[in-house]
C-alpha positions as CSV (number, residue, x, y, z in Angstrom):
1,X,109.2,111.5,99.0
2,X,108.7,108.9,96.7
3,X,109.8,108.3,92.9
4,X,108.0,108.8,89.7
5,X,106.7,105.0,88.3
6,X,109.6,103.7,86.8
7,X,107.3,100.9,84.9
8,X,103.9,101.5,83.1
9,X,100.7,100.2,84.8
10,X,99.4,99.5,82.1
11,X,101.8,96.7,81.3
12,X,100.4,94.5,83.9
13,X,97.0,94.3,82.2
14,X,93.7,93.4,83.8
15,X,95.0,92.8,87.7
16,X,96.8,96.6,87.7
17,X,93.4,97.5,86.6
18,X,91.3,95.7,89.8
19,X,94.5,96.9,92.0
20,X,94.1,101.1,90.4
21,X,90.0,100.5,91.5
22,X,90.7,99.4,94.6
23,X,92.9,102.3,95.8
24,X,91.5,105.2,93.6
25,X,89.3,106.2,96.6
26,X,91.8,106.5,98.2
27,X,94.0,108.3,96.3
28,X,90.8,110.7,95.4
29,X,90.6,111.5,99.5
30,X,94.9,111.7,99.4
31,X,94.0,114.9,96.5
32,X,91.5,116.4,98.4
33,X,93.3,116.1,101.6
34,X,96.7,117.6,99.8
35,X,95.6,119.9,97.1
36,X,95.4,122.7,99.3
37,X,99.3,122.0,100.9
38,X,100.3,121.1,97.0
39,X,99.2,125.2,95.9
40,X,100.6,126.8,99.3
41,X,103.8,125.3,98.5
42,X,104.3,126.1,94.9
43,X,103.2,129.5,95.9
44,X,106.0,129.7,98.6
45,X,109.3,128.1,96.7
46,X,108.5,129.9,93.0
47,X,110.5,132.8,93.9
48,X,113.4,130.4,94.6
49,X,112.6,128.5,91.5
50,X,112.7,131.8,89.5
51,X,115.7,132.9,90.3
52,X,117.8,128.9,90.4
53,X,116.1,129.0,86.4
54,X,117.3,133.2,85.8
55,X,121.0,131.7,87.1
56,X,121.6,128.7,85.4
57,X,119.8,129.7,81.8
58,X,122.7,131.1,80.5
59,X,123.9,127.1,80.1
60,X,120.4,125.8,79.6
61,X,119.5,128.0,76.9
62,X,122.9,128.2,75.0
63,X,121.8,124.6,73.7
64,X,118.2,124.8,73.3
65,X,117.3,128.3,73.2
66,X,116.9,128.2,69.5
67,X,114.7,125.4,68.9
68,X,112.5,125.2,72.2
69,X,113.1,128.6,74.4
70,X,109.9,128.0,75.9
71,X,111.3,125.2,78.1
72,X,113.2,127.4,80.6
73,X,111.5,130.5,81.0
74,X,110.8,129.4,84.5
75,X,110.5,126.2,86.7
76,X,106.7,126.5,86.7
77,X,105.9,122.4,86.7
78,X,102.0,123.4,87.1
79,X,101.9,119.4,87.1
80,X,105.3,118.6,86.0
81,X,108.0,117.3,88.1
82,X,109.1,120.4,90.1
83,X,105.6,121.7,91.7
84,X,104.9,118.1,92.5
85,X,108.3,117.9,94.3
86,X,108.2,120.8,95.9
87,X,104.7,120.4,97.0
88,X,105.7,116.9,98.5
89,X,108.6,118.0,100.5
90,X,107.2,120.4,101.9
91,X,103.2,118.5,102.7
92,X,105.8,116.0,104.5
93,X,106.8,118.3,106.9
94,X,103.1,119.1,108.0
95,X,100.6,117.1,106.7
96,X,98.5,115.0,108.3
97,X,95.6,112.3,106.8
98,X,96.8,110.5,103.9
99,X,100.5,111.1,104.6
100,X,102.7,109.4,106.4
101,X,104.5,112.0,109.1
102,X,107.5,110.7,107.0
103,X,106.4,111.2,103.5
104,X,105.5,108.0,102.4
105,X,101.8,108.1,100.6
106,X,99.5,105.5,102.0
107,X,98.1,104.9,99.0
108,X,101.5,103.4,98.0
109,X,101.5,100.9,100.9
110,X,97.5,100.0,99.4
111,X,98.9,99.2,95.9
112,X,101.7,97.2,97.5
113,X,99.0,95.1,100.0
114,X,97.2,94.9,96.8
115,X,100.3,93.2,94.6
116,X,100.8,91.0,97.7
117,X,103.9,92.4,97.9
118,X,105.9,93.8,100.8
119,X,105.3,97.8,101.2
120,X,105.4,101.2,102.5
121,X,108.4,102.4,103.7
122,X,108.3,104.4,107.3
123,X,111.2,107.4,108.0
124,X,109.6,108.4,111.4
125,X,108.7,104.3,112.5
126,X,105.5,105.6,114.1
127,X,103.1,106.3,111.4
128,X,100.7,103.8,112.3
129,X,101.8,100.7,110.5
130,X,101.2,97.3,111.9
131,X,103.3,95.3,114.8
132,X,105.3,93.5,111.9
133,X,107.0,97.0,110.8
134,X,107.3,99.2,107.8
135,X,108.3,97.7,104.8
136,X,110.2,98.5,101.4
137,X,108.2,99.7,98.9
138,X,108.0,98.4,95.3
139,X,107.8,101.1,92.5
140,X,104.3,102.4,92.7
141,X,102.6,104.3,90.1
142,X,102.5,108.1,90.6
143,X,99.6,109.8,92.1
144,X,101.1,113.2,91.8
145,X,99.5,114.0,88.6
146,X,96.4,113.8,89.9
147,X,97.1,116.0,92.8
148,X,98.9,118.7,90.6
149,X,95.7,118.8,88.6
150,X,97.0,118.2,85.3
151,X,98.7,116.0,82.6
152,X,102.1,114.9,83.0
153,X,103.5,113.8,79.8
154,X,107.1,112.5,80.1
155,X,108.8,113.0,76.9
156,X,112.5,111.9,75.6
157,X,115.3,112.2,78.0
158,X,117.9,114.5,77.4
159,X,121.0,113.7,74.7
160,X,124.5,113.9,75.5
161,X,125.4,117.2,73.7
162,X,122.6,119.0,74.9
163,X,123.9,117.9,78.8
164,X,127.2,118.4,78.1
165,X,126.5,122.3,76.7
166,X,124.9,122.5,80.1
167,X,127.3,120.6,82.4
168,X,130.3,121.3,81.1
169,X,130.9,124.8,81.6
170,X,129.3,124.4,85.5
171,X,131.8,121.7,86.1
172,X,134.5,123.2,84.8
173,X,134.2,125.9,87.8
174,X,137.3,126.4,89.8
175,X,136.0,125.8,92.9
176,X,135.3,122.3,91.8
177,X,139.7,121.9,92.0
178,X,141.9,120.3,89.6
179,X,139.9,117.1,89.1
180,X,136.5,115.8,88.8
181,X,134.2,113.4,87.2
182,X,130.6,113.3,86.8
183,X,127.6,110.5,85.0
184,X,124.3,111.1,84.1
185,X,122.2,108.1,83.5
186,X,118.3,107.9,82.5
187,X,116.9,105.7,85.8
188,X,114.2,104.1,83.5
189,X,116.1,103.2,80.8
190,X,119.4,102.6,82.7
191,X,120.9,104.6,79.4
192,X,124.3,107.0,80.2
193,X,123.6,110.1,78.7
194,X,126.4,112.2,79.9
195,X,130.1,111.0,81.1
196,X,132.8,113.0,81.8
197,X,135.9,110.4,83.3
198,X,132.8,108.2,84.5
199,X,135.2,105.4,84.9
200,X,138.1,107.0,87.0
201,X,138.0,106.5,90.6
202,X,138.4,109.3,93.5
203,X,137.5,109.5,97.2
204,X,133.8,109.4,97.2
205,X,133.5,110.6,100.9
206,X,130.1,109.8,102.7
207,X,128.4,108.8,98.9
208,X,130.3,105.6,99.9
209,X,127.2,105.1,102.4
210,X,125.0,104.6,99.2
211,X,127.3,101.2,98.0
212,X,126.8,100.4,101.8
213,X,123.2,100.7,101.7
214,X,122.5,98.4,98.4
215,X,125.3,95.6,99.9
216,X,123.8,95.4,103.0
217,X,119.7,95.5,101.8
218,X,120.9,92.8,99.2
219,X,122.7,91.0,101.8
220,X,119.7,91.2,105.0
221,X,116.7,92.1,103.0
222,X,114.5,95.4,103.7
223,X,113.0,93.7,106.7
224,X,115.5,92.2,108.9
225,X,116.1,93.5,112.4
226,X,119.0,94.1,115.0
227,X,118.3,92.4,117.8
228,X,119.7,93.1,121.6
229,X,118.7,90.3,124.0
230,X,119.4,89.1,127.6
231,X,120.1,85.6,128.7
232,X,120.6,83.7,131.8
233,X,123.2,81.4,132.1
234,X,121.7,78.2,134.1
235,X,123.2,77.9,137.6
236,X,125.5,80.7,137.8
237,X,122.6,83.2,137.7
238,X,124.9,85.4,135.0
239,X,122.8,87.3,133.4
240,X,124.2,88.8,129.7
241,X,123.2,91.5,127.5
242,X,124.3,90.4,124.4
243,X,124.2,93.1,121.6
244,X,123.1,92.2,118.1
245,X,124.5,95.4,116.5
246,X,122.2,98.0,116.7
247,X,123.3,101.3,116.5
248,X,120.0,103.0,117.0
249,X,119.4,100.8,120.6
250,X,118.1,104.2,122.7
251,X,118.5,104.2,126.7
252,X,116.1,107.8,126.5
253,X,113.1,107.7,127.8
254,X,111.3,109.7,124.9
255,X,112.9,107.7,122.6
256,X,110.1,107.3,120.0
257,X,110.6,106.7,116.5
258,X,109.7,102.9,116.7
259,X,113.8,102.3,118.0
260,X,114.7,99.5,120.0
261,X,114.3,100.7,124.0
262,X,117.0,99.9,126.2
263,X,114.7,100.6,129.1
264,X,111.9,98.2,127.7
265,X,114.4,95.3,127.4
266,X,115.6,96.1,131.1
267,X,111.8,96.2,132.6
268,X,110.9,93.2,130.7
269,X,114.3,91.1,131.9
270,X,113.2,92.2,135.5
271,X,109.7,90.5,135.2
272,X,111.4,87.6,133.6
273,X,113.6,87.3,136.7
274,X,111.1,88.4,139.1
275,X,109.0,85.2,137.5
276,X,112.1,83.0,138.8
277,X,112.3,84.1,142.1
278,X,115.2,85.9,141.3
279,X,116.4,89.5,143.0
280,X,120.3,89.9,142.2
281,X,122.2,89.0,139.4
282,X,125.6,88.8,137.6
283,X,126.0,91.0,135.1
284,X,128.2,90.9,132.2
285,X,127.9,91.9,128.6
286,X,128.7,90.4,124.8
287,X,130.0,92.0,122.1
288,X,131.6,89.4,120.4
289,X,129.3,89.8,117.2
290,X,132.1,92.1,116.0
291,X,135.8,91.7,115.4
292,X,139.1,93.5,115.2
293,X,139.4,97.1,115.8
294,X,136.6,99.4,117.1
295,X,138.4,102.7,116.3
296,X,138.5,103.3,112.7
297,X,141.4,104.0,110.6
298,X,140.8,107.9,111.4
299,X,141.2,107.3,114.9
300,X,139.0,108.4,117.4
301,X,137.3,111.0,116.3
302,X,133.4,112.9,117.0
303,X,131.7,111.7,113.7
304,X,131.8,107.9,115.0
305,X,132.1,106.5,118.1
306,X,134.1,103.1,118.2
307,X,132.4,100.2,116.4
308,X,130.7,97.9,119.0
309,X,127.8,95.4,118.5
310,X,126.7,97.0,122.0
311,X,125.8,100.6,122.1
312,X,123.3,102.9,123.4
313,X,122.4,106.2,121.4
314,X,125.7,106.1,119.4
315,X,127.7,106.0,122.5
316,X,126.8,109.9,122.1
317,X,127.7,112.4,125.5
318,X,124.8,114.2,124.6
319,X,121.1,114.3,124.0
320,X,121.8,115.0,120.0
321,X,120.7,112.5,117.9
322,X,123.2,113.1,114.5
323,X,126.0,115.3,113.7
324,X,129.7,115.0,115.8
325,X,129.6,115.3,119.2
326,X,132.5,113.3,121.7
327,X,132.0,109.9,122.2
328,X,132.2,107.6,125.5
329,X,135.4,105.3,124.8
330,X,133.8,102.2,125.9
331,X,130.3,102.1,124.6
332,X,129.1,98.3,125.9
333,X,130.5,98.8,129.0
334,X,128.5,102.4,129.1
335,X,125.3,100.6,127.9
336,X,125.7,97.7,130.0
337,X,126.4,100.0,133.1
338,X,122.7,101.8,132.1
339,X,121.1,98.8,131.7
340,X,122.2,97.8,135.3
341,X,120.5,101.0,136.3
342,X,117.1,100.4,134.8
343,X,117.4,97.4,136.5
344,X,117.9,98.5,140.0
345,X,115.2,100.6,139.7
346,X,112.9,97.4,138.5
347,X,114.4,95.6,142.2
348,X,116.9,93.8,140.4
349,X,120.6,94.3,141.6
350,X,123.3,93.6,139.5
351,X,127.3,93.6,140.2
352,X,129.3,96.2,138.2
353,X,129.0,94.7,134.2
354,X,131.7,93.1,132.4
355,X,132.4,91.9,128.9
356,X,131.8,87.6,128.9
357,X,129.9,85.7,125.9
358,X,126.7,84.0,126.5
359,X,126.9,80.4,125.9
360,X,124.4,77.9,124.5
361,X,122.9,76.9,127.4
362,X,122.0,80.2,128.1
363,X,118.1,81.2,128.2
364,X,116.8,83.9,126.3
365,X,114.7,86.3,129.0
366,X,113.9,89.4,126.7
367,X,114.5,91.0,123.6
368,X,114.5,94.3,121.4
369,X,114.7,95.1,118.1
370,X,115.4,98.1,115.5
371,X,113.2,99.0,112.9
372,X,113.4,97.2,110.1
373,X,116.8,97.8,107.4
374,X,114.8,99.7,105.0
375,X,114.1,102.2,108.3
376,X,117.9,102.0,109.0
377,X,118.9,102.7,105.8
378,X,116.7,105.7,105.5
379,X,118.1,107.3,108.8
380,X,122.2,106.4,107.4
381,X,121.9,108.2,104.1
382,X,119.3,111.2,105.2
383,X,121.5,112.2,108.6
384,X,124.9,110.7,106.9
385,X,125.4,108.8,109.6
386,X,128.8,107.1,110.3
387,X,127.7,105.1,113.1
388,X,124.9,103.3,110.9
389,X,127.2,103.0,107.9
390,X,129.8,101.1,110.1
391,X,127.4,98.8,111.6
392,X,125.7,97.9,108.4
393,X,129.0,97.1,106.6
394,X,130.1,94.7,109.5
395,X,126.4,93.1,109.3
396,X,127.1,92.9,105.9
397,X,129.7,91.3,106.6
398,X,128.3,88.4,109.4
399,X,125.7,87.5,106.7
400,X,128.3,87.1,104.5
401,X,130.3,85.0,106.7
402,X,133.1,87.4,106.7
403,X,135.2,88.8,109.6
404,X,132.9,91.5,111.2
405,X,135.9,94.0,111.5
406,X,136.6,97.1,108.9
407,X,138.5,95.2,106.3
408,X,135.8,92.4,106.1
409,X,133.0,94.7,105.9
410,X,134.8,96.6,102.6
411,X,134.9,92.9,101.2
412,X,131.3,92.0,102.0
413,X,130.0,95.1,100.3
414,X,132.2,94.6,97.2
415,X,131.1,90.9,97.0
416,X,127.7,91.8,97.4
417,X,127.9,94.2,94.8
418,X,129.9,92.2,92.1
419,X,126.6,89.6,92.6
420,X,124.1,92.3,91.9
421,X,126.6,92.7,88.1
422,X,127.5,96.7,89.5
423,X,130.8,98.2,88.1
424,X,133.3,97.7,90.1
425,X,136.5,98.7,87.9
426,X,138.8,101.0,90.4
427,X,136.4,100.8,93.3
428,X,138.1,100.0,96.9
429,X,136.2,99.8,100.2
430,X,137.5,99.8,103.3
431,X,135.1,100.9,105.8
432,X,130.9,102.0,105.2
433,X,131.1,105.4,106.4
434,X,133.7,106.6,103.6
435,X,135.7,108.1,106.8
436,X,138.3,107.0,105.0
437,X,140.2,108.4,102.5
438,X,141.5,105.3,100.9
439,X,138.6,104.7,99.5
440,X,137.8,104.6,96.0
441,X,134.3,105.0,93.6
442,X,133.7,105.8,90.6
443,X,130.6,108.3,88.9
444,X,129.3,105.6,86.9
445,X,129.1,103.2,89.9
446,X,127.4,105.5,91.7
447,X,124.9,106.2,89.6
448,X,124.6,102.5,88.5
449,X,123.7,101.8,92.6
450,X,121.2,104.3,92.2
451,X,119.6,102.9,88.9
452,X,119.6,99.5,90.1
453,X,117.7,100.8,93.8
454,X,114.8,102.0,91.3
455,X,114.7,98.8,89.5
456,X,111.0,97.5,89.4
457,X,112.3,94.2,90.1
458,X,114.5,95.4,93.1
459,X,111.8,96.5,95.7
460,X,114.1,95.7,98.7
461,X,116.3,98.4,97.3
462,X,114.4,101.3,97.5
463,X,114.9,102.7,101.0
464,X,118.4,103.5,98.8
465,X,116.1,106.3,97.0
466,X,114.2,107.5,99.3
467,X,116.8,108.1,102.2
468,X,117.9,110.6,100.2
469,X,118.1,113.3,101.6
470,X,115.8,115.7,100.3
471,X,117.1,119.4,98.8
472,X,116.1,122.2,101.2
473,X,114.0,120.2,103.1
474,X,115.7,117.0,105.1
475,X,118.9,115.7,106.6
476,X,122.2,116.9,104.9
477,X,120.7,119.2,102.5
478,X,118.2,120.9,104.5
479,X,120.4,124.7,104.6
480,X,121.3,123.6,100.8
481,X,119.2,124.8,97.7
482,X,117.6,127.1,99.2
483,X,117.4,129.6,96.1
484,X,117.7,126.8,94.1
485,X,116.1,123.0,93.1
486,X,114.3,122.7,96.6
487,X,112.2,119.7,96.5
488,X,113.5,118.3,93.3
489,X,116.9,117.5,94.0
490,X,117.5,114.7,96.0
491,X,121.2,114.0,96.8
492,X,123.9,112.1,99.3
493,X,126.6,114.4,99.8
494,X,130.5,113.8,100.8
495,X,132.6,116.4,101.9
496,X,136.4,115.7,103.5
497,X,139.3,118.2,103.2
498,X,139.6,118.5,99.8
499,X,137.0,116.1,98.7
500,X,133.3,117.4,97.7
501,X,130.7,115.0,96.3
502,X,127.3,114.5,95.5
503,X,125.1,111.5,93.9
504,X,121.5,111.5,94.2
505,X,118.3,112.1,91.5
506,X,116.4,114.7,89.9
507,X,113.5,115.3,87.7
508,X,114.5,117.2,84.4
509,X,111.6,119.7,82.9
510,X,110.7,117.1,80.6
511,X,109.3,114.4,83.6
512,X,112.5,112.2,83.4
513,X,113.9,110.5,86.7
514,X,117.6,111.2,85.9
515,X,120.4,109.7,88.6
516,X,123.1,111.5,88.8
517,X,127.0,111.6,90.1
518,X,129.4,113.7,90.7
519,X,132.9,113.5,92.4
520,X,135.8,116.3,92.9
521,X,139.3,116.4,93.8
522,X,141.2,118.9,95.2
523,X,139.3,121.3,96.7
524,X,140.1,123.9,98.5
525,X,137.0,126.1,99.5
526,X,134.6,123.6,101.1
527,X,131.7,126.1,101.0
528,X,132.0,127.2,97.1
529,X,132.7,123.6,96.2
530,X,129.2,122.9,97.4
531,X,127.8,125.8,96.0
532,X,129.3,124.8,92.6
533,X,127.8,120.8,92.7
534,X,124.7,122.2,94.1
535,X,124.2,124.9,90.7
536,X,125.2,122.0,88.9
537,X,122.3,119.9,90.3
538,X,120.1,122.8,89.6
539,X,120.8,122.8,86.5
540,X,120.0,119.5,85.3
541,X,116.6,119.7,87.1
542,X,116.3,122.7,85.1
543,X,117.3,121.3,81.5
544,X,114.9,120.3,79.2
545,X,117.3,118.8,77.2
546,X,115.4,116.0,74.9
């Protein structure tokens, strides 16, 4: 799903104008292809819609109802910001064509090939793009106007008294516990226009991964790649599988998704040997990218397996690809004892792997590597995964010349995020994940991450925006919303014992791209915690508030 334009075409003048004729034909297929999904979906979520607006006017209309009740009768966007999201989310689970099986328009990655700029961000990694990978895409003026059908006229964004009638009483819910914060901030303006403790700092559970995902784009850049290699040490006829840090390395063979194939690098490395002459190997293994500690300050626990620059599938015990599930205890030594497998049944045999460090004389043989960042990022934030957060912080932390362990990883990010001039008053890092409950952000850092991922100027960021996960639809939120904002809300969610959190962005009934954060403390009924943040969320999508 892709954000409204956050900068007028217009303003670039006579080459925006070549750029617009060179894809409109495109875009004018994209409508025709879409316009059918786009009616079939605002057909099927306006119940929802109807009753999210009937549950939430009481706040909504308490402000405005008596100089614009027209504004939230319903949440009938015919080409406003709701239908369009909604329509979207749900053309990205079918639709074929113009669409990207992961949601990002092709169009978009036309403009971007256009502005000679890198482009088109890929969820799924198999949607056709090129041998060089998916890449970030740079805010790209909004087709969804055209396939709505209809003007879209974005007006004033909302004022603070007119949020905080709305807010206010939804956040003062019980179920939200004794303490919370919560920042609203206009993404095209960067303007706060609601605080509430904005600059107090609380556990900000897996929203953490959001600081984790702008460090570590700012650090690699959108396109870099994990790389897992094999080398032969001259002579001794070692041969090493040195790990680069990829999480997503899979050993399945219907592994798909444009991740790095364990299997692929074992076939090639048997060719390469087969080329020497050579049938039997030693085989050891390096994971020496990393340092310190691979079991995290929780201890070993089934949301992350320990933190190894050599893994296969998350060091997972099962065929699941997110979510907890028990973890091997060693996961280079499991990888390294599959890839010895996949060898043998190439004609290569191995001894029994274990750990060493590949030297410089050693030749490279074969490589793999992930799908870009911006591909990594996406996964992390839509599934929450830990495993991705924790690897990215201690990349984070090797481009940063840090020590690759937890604490240097929590230092690499707030570096990286001091450079980029981000708030930083009361925040404390001390892993990626947000596992852990020493950590500390605050509302009005998070939503200043997420207004500085949808700077114009900051393409490399926005995988930030659209990992999110979106409301009803995708990763953490997909059993969320669903007789509420589905479509429009899209959020990162945190949840520990106690702790319930969500940051993400929304479209208000007036066309404005809002980001939003909010943060609770003392908890104690997980379940109408959420509820509560989530009617929260609904609400703001639902104000029309200028």
């Amino acid at each position: 799903m892709v954000v409204p334009e956050l900068r007028p075409w217009r303003a670039a003048g006579p080459r925006v104008t070549r750029i617009a004729n060179a894809v409109r034909p495109r875009l004018a297929r994209a409508a025709d292809a879409v316009r059918p999904g786009l009616t079939r979906a605002a057909d099927t979520v306006r119940p929802y819609l109807a009753r999210t607006a009937a549950a939430v006017k009481p706040q909504v209309t308490r402000f405005t109802g008596m100089t614009r009740p027209e504004t939230v009768k319903t949440w009938q966007y015919s080409a406003g910001a709701a239908t369009a999201g909604l329509a979207l989310a749900a053309t990205v689970v079918t639709a074929a064509g113009p669409w990207d099986s992961s949601g990002q328009r092709t169009a978009e990655r036309d403009r971007a090939v256009a502005l000679e700029r890198t482009g088109g961000t890929d969820h799924a990694g198999d949607s056709g793009t090129t041998a060089a990978g998916p890449r970030p895409a740079p805010s790209a003026a909004s087709v969804l106007t055209a396939l709505g059908g209809g003007a879209n006229t974005v007006k004033s964004a909302p004022t603070g008294k007119a949020l905080a009638a709305v807010l206010g009483p939804l956040l003062g819910n019980t179920a939200l516990g004794a303490r919370h914060t919560a920042v609203v901030v206009d993404v095209a303006s960067g303007r706060r226009l609601y605080g509430a403790g904005a600059g107090t700092a609380l556990i900000p559970a897996s929203t953490t991964k959001i600081a984790t995902a702008v460090a570590a784009l700012s650090a690699l850049g959108a396109d870099h790649r994990l790389t897992t290699r094999t080398a032969l040490e001259p002579d001794t006829q070692e041969l090493v599988l040195v790990g680069g840090g990829d999480p997503t390395l899979t050993a399945r063979e219907d592994g798909g998704g444009g991740w790095a194939s364990l299997r692929e690098l074992a076939h090639e490395t048997a060719a390469a040997l087969k080329k020497r002459g050579i049938a039997a190997v030693t085989l050891s293994y390096d994971k020496t990218l990393y340092a310190g500690s691979e079991i995290h300050p929780i201890g070993v626990n089934d949301n992350l397996a320990p933190v190894s620059a050599l893994m296969a599938d998350e060091a997972r015990t099962d065929d699941s690809a997110s979510g907890p599930v028990a973890r091997v205890s060693d996961p280079a030594a499991d990888a390294s004892r599959t890839f010895a497998r996949f060898l043998a049944d190439d004609g290569i045999r191995t001894t029994s792997p274990g750990p060493s460090k590949a030297t410089g004389r050693a030749e490279n043989l074969a490589q793999v590597s992930s799908p870009p960042l911006s591909a990594l990022v996406e996964r992390m934030l839509t599934n929450s995964d830990n495993d991705i957060a924790e690897a990215l912080a201690r990349q984070t932390a090797v481009a940063d010349r840090q020590r690759a362990d937890f604490e240097g990883g929590g230092t690499a990010i707030r570096d990286r995020l001091r450079k980029l001039g981000l708030p930083l008053a009361g925040a404390q890092f001390h892993d990626g994940s947000g596992l852990d409950r020493a950590d500390r952000l605050t509302a009005n850092l998070l939503t200043a991450l997420l207004v500085k991922a949808g700077d114009p100027d900051r393409p490399e960021l926005r995988p930030v925006l659209t990992g999110l996960p979106v409301a009803g639809f995708t990763g953490t939120l997909t059993s969320r919303y669903t007789d509420g904002a589905a479509g429009v809300v899209r959020a990162k969610t945190g949840t520990l014992t106690g702790v319930n959190t969500l940051a993400g962005t929304v479209v208000d009934q007036d066309g404005r791209l809002l980001a939003f954060a909010f943060l609770t403390a003392d908890t104690t009924d997980p379940g109408a915690a959420q509820s509560a943040l989530d009617r929260t969320a609904s609400a703001l999508a639902a104000c029309g508030c200028g």
